[in-house]
N, C-alpha and C positions, 0 to 999 in steps of 0.2 A: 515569688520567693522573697520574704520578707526579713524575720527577724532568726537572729542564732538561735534562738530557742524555742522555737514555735514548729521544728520541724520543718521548714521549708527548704532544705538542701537531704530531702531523703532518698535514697538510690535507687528506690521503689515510684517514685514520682515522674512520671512520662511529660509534663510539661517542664520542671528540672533538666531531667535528662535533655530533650530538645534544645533548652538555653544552651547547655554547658558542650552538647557534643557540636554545637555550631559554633565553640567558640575553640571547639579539638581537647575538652577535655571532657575525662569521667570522674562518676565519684566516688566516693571510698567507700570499701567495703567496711566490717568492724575491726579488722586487725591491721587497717591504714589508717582507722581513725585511734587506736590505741597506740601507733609510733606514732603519731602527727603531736596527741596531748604530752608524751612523755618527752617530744623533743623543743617544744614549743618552751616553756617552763612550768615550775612548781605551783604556779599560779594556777595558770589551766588548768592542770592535773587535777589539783586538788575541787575545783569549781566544774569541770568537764566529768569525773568520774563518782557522782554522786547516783547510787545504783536505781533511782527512778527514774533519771535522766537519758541514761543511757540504754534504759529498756524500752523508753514510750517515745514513740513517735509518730508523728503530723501526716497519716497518711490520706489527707484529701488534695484532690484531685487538685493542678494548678495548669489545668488547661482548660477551655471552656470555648463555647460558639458564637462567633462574630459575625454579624451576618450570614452567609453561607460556607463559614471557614472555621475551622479548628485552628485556636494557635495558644501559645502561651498568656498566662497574664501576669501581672504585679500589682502590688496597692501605691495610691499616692500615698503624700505626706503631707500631709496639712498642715502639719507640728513645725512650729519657729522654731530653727535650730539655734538658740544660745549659746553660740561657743565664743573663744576672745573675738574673732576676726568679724563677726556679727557687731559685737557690742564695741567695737573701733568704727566700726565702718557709720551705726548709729549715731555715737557720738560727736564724728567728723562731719554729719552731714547739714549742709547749711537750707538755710529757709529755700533758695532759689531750687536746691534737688527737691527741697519737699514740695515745692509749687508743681514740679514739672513731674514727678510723679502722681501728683491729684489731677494735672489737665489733662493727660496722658488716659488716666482710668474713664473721663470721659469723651474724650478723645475716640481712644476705642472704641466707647459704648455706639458713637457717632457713626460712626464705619460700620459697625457690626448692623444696624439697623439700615444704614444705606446698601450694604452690598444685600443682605438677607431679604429687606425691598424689594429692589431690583430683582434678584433672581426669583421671587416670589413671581412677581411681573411676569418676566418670562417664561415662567413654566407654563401663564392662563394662555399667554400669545399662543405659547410654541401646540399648547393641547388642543386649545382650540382650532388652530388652523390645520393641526395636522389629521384632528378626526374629522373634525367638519369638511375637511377634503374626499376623506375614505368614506363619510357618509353621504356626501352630498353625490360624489359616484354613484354610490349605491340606488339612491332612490333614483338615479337620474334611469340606471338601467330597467327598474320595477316602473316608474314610468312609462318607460318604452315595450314594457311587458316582457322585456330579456330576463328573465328570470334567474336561467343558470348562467349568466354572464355576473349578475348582480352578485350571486351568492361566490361564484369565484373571485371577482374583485376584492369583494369584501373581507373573503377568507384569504385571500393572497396580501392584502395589506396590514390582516392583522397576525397572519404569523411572520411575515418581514420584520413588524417591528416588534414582536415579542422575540426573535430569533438573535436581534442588534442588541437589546436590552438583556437579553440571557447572553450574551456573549462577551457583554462587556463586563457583567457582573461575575461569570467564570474564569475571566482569562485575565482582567485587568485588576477589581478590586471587590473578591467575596464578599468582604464583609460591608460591601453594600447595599445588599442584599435587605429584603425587610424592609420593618419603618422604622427603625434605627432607632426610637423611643425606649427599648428597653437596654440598648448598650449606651445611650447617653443619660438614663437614670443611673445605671450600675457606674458609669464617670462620676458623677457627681456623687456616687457613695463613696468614692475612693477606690475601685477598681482600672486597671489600665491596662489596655493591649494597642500592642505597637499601632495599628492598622485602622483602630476604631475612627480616630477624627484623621487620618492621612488625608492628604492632596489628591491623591487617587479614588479615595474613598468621598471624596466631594465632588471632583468631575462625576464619576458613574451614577452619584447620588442625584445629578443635579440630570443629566442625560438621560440616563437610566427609566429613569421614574416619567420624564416627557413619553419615551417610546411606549414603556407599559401602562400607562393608562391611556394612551393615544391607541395601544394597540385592544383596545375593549375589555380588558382584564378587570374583572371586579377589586379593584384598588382605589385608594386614594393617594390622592398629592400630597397629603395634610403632614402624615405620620415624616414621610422622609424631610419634608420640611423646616422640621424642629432638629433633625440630624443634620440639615444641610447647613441651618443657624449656627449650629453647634461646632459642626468643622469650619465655618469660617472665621469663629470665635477663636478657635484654637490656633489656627493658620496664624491670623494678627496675634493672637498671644505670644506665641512659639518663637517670634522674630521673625517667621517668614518659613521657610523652607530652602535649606541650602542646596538640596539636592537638584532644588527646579530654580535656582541662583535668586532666590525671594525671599533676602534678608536685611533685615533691619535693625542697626546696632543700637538705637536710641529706644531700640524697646528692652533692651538689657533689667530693667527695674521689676520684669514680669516674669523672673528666671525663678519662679517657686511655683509648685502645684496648686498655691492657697490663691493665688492672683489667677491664675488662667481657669480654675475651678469657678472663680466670680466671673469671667468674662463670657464662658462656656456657659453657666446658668442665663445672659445677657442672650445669649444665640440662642435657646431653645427655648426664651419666651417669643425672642423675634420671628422665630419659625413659626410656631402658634400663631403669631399675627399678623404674619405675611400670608398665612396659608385660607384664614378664614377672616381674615381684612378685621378683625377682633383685637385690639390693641390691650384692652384690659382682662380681657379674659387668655391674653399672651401669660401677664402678669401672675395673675392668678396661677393657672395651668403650670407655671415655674413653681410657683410654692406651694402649691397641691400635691403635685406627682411629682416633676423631676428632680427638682433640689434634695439635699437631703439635710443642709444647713440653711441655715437662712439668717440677716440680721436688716436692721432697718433700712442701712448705708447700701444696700443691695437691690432692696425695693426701690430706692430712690433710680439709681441706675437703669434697673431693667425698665421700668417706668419709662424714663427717658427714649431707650431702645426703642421699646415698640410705639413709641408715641414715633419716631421718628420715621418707622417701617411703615405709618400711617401715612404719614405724610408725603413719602413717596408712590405707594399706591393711588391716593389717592391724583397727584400732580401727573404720572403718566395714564390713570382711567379718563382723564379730561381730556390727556391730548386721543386718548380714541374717540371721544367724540365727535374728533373731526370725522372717521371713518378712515384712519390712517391706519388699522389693526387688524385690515385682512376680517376674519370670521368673526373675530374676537366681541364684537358687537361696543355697546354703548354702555354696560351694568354699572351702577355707583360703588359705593363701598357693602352697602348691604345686597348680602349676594342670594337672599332670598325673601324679600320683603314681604311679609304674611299684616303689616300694619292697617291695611284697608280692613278687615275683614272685622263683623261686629263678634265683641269678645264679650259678652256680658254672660255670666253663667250662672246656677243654680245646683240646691243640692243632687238633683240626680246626675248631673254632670258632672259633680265629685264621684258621686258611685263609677261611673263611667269611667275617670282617672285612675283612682285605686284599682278598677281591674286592668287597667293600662300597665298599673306601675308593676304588679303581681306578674301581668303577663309578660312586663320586659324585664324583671327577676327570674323569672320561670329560663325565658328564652335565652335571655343574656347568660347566666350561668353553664345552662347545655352549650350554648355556642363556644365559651370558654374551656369547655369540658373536649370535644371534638375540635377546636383549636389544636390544642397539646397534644392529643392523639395522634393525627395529620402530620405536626412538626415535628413528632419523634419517628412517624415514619420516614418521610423525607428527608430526614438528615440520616437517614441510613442511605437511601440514595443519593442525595447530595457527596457524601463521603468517596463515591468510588469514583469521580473525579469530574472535569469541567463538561464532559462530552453526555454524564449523563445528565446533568443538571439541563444542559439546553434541552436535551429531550423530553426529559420532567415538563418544560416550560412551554414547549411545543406542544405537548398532547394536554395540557390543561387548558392552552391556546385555542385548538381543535373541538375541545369540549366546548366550551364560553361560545366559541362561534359558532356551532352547531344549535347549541341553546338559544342565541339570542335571532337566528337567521330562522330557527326552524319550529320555535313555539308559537310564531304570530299568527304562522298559518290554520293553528287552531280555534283562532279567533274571528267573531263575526263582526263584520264592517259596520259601523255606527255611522248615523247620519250626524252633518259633522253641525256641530251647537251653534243658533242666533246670537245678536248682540254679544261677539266678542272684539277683543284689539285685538287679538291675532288671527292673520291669516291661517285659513284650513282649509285642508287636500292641496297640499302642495308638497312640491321635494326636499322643501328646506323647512323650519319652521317645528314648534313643539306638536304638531298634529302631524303623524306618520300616515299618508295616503295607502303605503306597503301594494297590495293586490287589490285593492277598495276600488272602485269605480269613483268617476270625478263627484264631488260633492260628501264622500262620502271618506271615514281616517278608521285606521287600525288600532284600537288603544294598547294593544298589547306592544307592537311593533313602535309606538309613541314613545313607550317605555326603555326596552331593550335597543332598538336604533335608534338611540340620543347618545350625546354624551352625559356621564354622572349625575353632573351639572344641571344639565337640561330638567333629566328624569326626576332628582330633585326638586327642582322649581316646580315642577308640573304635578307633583306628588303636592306640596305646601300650597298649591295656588287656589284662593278663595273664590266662592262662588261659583264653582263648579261640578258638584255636587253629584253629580250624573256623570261623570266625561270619564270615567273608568269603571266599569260592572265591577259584580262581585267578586266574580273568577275569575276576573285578569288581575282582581289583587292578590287573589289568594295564589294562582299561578306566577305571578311574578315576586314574590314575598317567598314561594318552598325555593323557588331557582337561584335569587339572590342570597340568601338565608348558604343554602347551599355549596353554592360557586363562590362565595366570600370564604367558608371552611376550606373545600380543598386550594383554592389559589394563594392563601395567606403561608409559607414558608417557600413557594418556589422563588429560583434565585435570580428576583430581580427586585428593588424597590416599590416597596407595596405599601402603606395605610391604612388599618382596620375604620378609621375615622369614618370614610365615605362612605364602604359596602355597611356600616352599621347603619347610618344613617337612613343607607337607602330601605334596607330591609324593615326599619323600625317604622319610619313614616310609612311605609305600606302597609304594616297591618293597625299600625296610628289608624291611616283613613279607614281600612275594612271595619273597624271598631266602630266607627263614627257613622258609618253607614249601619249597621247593625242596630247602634243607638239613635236610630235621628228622628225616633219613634216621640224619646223622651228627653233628648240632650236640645238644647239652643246654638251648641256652638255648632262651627261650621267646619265643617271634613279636613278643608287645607289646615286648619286649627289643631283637630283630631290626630293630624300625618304628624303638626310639629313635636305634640305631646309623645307621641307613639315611637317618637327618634329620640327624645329625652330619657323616654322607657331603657329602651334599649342601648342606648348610652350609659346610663346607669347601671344597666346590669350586667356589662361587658368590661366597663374602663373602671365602677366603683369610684368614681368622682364627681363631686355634687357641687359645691362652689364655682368653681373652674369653668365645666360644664355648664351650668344658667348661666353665667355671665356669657360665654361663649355664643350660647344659643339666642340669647335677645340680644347681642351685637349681630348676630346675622341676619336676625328675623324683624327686627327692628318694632316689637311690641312688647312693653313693661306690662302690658294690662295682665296679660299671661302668667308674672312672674310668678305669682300663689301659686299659679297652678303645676307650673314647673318644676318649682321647688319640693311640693308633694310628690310629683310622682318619681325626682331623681332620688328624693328621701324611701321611698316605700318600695323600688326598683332596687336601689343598695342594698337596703337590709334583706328583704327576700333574698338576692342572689349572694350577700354573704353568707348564707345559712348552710349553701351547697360547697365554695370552695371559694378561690382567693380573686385577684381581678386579672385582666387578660395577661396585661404587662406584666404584675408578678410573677405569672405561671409563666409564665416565658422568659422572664428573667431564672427564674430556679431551673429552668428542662435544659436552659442553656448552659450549666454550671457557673454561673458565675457568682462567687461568694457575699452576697448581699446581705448587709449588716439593717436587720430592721431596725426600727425607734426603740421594741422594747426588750424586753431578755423572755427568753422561751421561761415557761413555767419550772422545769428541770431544772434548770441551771441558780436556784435558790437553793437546793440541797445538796451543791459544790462548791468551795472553793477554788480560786483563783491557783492556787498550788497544785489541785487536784488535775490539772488539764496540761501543765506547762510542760514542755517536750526538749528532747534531747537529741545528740548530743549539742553544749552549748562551747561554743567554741570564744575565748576571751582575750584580749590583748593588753598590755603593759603600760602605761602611761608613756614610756616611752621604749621605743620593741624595736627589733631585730627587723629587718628591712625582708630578710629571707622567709621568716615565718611568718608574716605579713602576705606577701606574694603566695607561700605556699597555701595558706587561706583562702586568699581568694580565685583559687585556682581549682582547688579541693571543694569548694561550697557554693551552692547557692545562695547564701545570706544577704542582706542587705544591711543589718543593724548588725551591729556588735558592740558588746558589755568593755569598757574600756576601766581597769582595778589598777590603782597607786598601792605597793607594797614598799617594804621597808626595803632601803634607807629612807626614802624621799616620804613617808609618813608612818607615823607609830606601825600602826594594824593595816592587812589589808583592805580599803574601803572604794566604793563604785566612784568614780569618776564621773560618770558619764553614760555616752553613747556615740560610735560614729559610726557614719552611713559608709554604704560601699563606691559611693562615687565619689565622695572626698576620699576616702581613702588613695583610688586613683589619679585623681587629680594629682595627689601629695606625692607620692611615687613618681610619677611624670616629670614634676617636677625637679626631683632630684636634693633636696633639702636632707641628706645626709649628713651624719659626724660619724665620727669612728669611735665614741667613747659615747656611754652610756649617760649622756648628760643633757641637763636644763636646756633647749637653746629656742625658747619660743618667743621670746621679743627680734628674734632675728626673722621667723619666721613671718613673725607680724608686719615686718618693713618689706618681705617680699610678695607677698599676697595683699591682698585684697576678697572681702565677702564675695565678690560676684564672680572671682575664678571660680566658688565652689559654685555657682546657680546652679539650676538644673537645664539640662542642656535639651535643646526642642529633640521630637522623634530620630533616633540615629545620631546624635553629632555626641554624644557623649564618649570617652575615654573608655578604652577597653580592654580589658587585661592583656589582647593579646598586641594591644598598641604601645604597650611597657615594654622597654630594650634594657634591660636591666641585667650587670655582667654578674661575674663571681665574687671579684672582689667588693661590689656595692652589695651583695647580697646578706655579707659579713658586717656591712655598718647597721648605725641605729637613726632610727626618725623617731622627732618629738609630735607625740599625738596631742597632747593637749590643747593647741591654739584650734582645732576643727573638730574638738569633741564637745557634743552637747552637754552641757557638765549639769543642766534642770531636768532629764528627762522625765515625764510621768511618770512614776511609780505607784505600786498598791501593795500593800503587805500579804503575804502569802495565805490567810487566813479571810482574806476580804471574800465576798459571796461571788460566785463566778456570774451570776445577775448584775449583780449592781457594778462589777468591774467591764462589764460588756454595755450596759447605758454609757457609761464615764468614757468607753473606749471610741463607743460610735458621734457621741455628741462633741465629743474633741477633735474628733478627723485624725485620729492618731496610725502611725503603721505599727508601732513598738511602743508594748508596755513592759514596764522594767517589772519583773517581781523581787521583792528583797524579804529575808530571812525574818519571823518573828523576834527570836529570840537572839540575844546573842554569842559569842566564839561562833557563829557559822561563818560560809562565804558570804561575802556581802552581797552577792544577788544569788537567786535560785533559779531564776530563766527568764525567758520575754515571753510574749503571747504577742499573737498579731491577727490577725483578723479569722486564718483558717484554726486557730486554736478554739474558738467561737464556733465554729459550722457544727450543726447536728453529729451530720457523716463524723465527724474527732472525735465528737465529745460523747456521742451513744454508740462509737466503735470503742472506746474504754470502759463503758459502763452499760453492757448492754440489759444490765435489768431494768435499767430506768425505763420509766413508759414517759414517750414523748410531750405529751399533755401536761404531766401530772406534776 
């Protein structure tokens, strides 16, 4: 619910409706909204009752899905509000605020990478030792030749912890649900729902996500890791949380959307690089996909972060090397080191890539495709409440273990390979003994009972050439391919990162065995190319992604090769439809403002979209009609017009938001006569009463005690009215007002009159005046493309 005139106080609108009847009030029909403008004044009237105004309106949706939850959203505001008590507050501020606001920005960044470290840390401990526990069971009973003992363990400890992780994520905090990648991209476009970075929604994130990939679920760590960055970004922004008494006044300097929006981009690089020990390709991965602003002073920052996220990874993987980490073993920062293996290539091993890239455009795009399908079933289930969700969770549980306990047995025992460092036929260890006789490993069962991790490293690892047949690739390749579709929307913390990975390097290596007729490279080589494939043709990110890929694998020699096939992977798979995140960004509703303007919207004006009714205020108004406003509407911005006496003509003022407004009311800075009184106001306030206030702590209409008699006074708006707001003249192309609106981080754009004798504005726009669903529900001849 945004601006007066963009339609977002519609009575037709179920995310509206939800704000206003939690707050005990409804909205006005049409003949509430015609006594409200006649009683308000002539001003209004005449600016509220312009007959295209009051016929068209904003009817897209303003609720959307949050992890595994429906709820309302709102946009930030990126926009510096210029009003007097800004430009005092400016003026008064000495070098020492401005030092300690600059040490402060890195201050945070310091924290953000220490705590994002750290829980990075903990997630490998906590995964590792809790599968390595349920697997090490496992073989111990295959071992012993217990077979159905083996298979009950194993299925009893992995619907336990799928059971905890569905249960925390239904009952405690939905929308942590997912890998939280596409609701911390939609933040950074200027989207906001209460819930997305909550304190609840970073426990579960952080919990959540241990139990289901501990419980075998074809997920990854990676994706909720950049969400988990992300809320602890916001947590330190916010001042803390006053509801769990975790606040902090001396972070008051960070009370705007533009500051926690830079510290929030800081945590979702740090996630990136806590999650794949990847420092610069954190960096990247920020200004690739989730930022949707970016400036130099920001690169420097997140830089900082993830270098710092390094640093503690790396300081606690040392102290495992004592063996003080339980399962968690010895690994450095490269979590799959492919640098041993001879990289030297030739042209037919280009041909070989190019069919690599084709085929992870090919694959990638289908997967994308049956993504979206999958999660618009499941949020039908998801909907009917927390009891079906665990059950959703459970029987996809049931499946995975079935799959991974019951396909190995259709595999023949391999005699286990000379001259290796690793031990084989054992119960622990990357060679799965399974039903094998001694001397002899499962390669199928090597695959599906490991962790992610493992199967990974064993899939990349060089010089092994032979240690997985044909048909255990191509059989573990349709089951991962598969079980990563349907588990990707049930409601626990999930990753597309890993199950892509996994599936990509498996048919990477089948390729490579296929070609090793005419290729030089070596298979573990083949897997890595084969995961870049299909990276590229799932996520449609190619910068981000190499640099990603050679911090893990730790071989530049590759990088040619890499870079072709993420370039030749993208294009192909954009030919079919959009990239994962996108698509699930849009299934989700949530109103995401791209970089560039639809094709359509070149043969509209800015006039032609603007919605009604607009509801206006006085330079200085009636205390009553004020309140009645914001009681009546869901708005957020409102058009603030100076009429005669106090200026010749009526002319726009401004704009003020709906949370100064209450603040000012709260206050109580009434007169009883219709006059000037803003220098008084100025000695009472200060800019940071108006900040914006962390999750929940802000003013709320129904926290106004306001009698009859105060209702009858007058408040001066002017000292908290943005008196610069953006404007565009009503005639501007609804194109190039929709670039101007996204590159500014704007919530409200003013539109004002061509010509002159009109009202001095025509309406706002805000971000749903932009969405398709508005703009080709009023002009359905238009074809979408064109």
């Amino acid at each position: 619910m945004d601006g007066a005139g963009a339609g977002a106080g519609n009575s037709n609108q179920n995310g509206d409706m939800n704000d206003l009847e939690n707050e005990g009030f409804s909205f006005l029909d049409d003949k509430e909204i015609e006594r409200y403008r006649s009683g308000i004044s002539e001003k209004s009237t005449s600016i509220s009752t312009e007959p295209f105004l009051t016929q068209r309106r904003n009817t897209t949706s303003q609720i959307a899905i949050v992890g595994a939850n429906l709820c309302s959203i709102e946009s930030l505001d990126y926009e510096i509000v210029e009003n007097e008590l800004f430009k005092q507050d400016w003026r008064s501020r000495k070098k020492g605020q401005i030092f300690q606001y600059i040490a402060l920005k890195w201050a945070l960044a310091l924290l953000i990478g220490l705590g994002t470290g750290l829980v990075g840390f903990f997630n490998n401990i906590a995964v590792e030792n809790i599968a390595g526990f349920k697997l090490l069971l496992t073989s111990d009973f295959m071992y012993q030749k217990k077979y159905f003992k083996a298979f009950t363990a194993y299925a009893a400890c992995n619907i336990g912890l799928a059971t905890a992780a569905a249960a925390l994520c239904a009952f405690l905090a939905p929308a942590a649900a997912g890998s939280g990648i596409p609701e911390v991209k939609a933040y950074l476009n200027g989207i906001d729902a209460h819930s997305i970075l909550a304190p609840s929604t970073l426990f579960v994130k952080i919990f959540g996500s241990i139990l289901a990939v501990s419980a075998g679920f074809v997920v990854g760590k990676e994706g909720p890791m950049v969400h988990t960055g992300a809320c602890i970004a916001s947590l330190l922004g916010q001042g803390g949380s006053r509801k769990y008494h975790l606040t902090w006044s001396w972070l008051r300097y960070f009370k705007n959307d533009k500051d926690r929006r830079d510290l929030i981009t800081c945590g979702a690089a740090a996630g990136v690089a806590a999650a794949f020990r990847a420092p610069v390709g954190g960096v990247l991965f920020a200004l690739e996909e989730a930022a949707s602003w970016w400036r130099s002073a920001l690169l420097w920052r997140t830089f900082f972060t993830t270098a710092v996220v390094a640093i503690v990874l790396r300081a606690f993987i040392e102290y495992c090397w004592t063996g003080k980490c339980g399962l968690f073993g010895q690994g450095g920062l490269i979590m799959y080191d492919v640098s041993a293996a001879r990289s030297t290539y030739s042209a037919p091993d280009l041909l070989a890539v190019l069919f690599l890239g084709v085929l992870g455009g090919v694959f990638g795009s289908l997967y994308n495709y049956l993504v979206d399908k999958v999660l618009r079933t499941y949020s039908i289930i998801n909907e009917k409440g927390a009891n079906f969700k665990i059950l959703l969770v459970v029987g996809i549980c049931i499946l995975t273990t079935c799959c991974s306990f019951g396909l190995p047995w259709i595999s023949k025992c391999i005699a286990c390979p000379t001259g290796l460092d690793v031990a084989c036929s054992t119960e622990s260890g990357n060679f799965k003994r399974f039903q094998c006789q001694s001397g002899y490993y499962n390669d199928l069962a090597s695959l599906f009972l490991n962790t992610n991790d493992d199967a990974i490293r064993s899939l990349f690892s060089t010089s092994t050439k032979n240690e997985f047949r044909i048909s255990t690739l191509f059989i573990f390749f349709v089951a991962i391919y598969c079980l990563g579709i349907v588990t990707y929307g049930i409601a626990v913390p999930s990753g597309l990162f890993i199950p892509v990975i996994l599936a990509g390097s498996c048919y990477g290596r089948l390729v490579g065995r296929l070609f090793e007729s005419i290729s030089k490279l070596d298979t573990g080589l083949f897997a890595l190319l084969g995961a870049a494939s299909f990276l590229g043709g799932t996520m449609r990110m190619t910068v981000s992604l190499c640099v990603i890929l050679l911090e893990l694998t730790n071989n530049l020699v590759l990088l040619p090769l890499v870079m072709l096939v993420l370039l030749v992977s993208k294009t192909v798979a954009d030919s079919f439809n959009k990239g994962v995140y996108d698509q699930i960004v849009k299934m989700k509703g949530l109103p995401y403002m791209e970089s560039h303007a639809e094709p359509y919207m070149k043969n509209l004006a800015a006039g032609d979209v603007v919605s009604g009714p607009l509801v206006a205020f006085s330079g200085i108004e009636k205390v009553g009609d004020i309140l009645h406003a914001l009681r009546t509407t869901g708005h957020n911005g409102f058009p603030v017009i100076d009429e005669p006496p106090f200026t010749e003509a009526p002319e726009l003022c401004g704009l003020v938001l709906r949370s100064h407004l209450l603040v000012l009311l709260k206050g109580k800075s009434f007169s009883s006569d219709k006059v000037d009184c803003g220098r008084e106001m100025l000695g009472k306030y200060a800019a940071l009463d108006f900040g914006k206030a962390g999750a929940g702590k802000g003013v709320k209409v129904e926290d106004l005690d306001i009698d009859e008699e105060e209702m009858e006074m007058y408040v001066d708006l002017h000292p908290i009215v943005n008196t610069s707001p953006y404007t565009v003249v009503e005639t501007m192309s609804l194109a190039k007002a929709a670039i101007l609106f996204r590159q500014l981080g704007l919530r409200h754009m003013c539109v004002v009159p061509k010509s002159p004798g009109r009202p001095p504005i025509v309406g706002i726009l805000t971000r749903h005046d932009f969405m398709p669903e508005h703009v080709l529900g009023l002009y359905p001849h238009m074809k979408p493309h064109k």
